[in-house]
N, C-alpha and C positions, 0 to 999 in steps of 0.2 A: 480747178484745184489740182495740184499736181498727186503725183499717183508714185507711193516710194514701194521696193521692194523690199524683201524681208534683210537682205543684204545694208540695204541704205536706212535704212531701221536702225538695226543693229551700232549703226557707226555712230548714232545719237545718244551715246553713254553717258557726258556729262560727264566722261575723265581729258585733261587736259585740254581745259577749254569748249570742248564741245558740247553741242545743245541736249541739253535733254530732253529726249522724247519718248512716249510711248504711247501704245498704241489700244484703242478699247470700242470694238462695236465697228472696227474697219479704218476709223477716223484716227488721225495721229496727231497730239497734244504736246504742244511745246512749253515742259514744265521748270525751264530754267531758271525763271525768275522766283520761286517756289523752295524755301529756305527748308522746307523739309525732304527736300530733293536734292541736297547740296551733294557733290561730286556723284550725282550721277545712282545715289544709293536711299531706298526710303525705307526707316526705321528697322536697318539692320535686315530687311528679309528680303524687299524688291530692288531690282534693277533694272537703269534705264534701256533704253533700247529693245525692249522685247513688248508682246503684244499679254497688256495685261486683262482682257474680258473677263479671263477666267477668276483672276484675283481678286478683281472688285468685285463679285459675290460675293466672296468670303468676308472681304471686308468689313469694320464696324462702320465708315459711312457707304453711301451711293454715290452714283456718277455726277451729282449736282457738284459735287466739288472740283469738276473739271471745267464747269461752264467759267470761271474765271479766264480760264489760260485761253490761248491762240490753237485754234485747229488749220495747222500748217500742210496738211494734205492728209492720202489714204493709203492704205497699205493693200497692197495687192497680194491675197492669202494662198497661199500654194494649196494642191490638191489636198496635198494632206497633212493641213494646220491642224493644230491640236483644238480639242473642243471647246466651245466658249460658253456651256454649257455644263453650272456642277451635276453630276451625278445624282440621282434622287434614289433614297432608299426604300425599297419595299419592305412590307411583312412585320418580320420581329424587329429586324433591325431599324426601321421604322418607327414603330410601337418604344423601341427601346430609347432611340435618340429624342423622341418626343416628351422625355422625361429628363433630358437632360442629366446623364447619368455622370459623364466625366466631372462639372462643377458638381455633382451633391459626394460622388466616391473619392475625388482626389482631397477634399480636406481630412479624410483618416491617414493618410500615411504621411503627411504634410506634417500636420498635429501632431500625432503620437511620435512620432523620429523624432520630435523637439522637445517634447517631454519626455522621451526616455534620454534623452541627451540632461536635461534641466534636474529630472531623478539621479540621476549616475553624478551629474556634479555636485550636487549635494550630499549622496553618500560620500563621495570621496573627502567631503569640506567636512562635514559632520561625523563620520564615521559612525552612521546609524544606519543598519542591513535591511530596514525595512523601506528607506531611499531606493536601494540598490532592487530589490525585488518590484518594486515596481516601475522602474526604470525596464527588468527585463519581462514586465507582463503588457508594456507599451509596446515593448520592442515585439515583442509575439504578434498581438495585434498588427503594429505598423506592416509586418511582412505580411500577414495573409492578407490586406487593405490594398497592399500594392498592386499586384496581380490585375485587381478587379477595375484599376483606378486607371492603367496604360493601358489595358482592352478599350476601355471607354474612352480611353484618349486618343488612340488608335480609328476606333468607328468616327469618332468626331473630327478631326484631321480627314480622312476618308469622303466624307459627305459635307461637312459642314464649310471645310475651306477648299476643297475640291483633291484633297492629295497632293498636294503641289509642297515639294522637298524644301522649302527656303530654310535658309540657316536658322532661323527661330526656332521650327521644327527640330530641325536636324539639334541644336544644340538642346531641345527638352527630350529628344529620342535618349540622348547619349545620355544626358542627367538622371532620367527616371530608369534608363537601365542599370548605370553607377552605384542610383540608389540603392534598387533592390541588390543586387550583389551584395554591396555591403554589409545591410542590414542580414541577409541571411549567411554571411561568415560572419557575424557579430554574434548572432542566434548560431550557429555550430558552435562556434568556438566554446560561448557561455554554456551550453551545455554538453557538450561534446568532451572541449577539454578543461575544462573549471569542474563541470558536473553541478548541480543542485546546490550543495550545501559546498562548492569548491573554498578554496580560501582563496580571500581578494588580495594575493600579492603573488610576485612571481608572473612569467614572460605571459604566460596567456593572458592573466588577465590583465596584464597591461598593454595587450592586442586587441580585448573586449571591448577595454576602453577606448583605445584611440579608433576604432572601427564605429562605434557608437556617437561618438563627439564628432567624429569626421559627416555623419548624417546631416547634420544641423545645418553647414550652409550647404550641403546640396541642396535640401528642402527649400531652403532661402532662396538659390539661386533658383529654383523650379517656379515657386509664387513669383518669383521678377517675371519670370519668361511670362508667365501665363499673365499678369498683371499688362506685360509691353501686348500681348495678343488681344485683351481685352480691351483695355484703354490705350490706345497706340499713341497719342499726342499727351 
């Protein structure tokens, strides 16, 4: 079986033309024919050409889905390959991911951002203050929710998919930060500069509002990401 190095690896991207390979447990799999591998890219996060061990842990399937393809040769690991081994949490952190905290804390800030979004455009359609008030006791809610929902999103990226940067990530890193920003200039503004009893017209609150309405498809786009991580196919 021939023996590729990390270099001859690498050139199996699967962009013009070329095969796509990678690499998992030493052995390197030629996944060209694999329509969910097309130019060389799987489901927006992997890339051909690199040695993926570490990834399929993380994975929702196992390596049985590689027994289709062709094992075209082995890749020869340099001294200092990255581990192909995730990380295993001791202790609290442990104790804490064993309860699976990211899925039970991230539907509060998901939910209330869309309901404080669903209240606010109802005050504004109805012109009834008792919309609007609860529109900003979601919004209250939804910020201190956040915090607790990207720690646990953070631990679980960390241990669960091995910390590994792929664009999935990286695009819910930037989302749930977006979010929270927002949501707490939405919360200054309303009470900061509106105040309690403020009157809903004039530039601020027409800042309140479109910083509150603009939540709604982050949150949307946040449930996609997490829905492509979950069910990837």
């Amino acid at each position: 079986m021939a023996e590729l190095d990390p270099r001859q690896l690498e050139q199996g991207d699967g962009r013009e033309g070329r095969p796509v390979l990678v690499s998992v447990g030493g052995k390197v799999y030629d996944l060209s024919t694999s329509a969910l591998w097309a130019g060389g890219e799987h489901m927006h996060s992997h890339r051909a050409g690199r040695d993926l061990s570490l990834a399929l842990q993380a994975a929702p399937h196992g390596p049985e889905v590689l027994e289709r393809f062709s094992v075209v040769g082995e890749v020869a690991a340099p001294a200092e390959a990255m581990p192909t081994v995730l990380p295993r949490p001791t202790g609290l952190v442990a104790a804490i991911l064993a309860r699976h905290p990211h899925p039970v804390t991230v539907h509060f800030p998901i939910a209330l951002s869309i309901v404080a979004a669903a209240f606010l455009t109802a005050s504004l359609l109805l012109d009834r203050p008792v919309f609007e008030a609860a529109a900003l006791l979601n919004l209250a809610v939804a910020v201190l929710a956040a915090p607790p929902a990207i720690l646990a999103g953070l631990l679980s990226w960390r241990f669960n998919y091995g910390g590994i940067w792929t664009p999935i990530f990286f695009r819910k890193a930037v989302l749930s930060c977006l979010l929270l920003c927002l949501s707490v200039a939405a919360l200054a503004v309303r009470l900061g500069g509106i105040g309690w009893h403020g009157a809903t017209s004039g530039p601020w609150w027409w800042c309140y509002v479109a910083l509150v309405l603009a939540c709604a498809p982050i949150v949307m786009g946040l449930g996609y990401l997490g829905g492509r991580i979950t069910f990837p196919r």
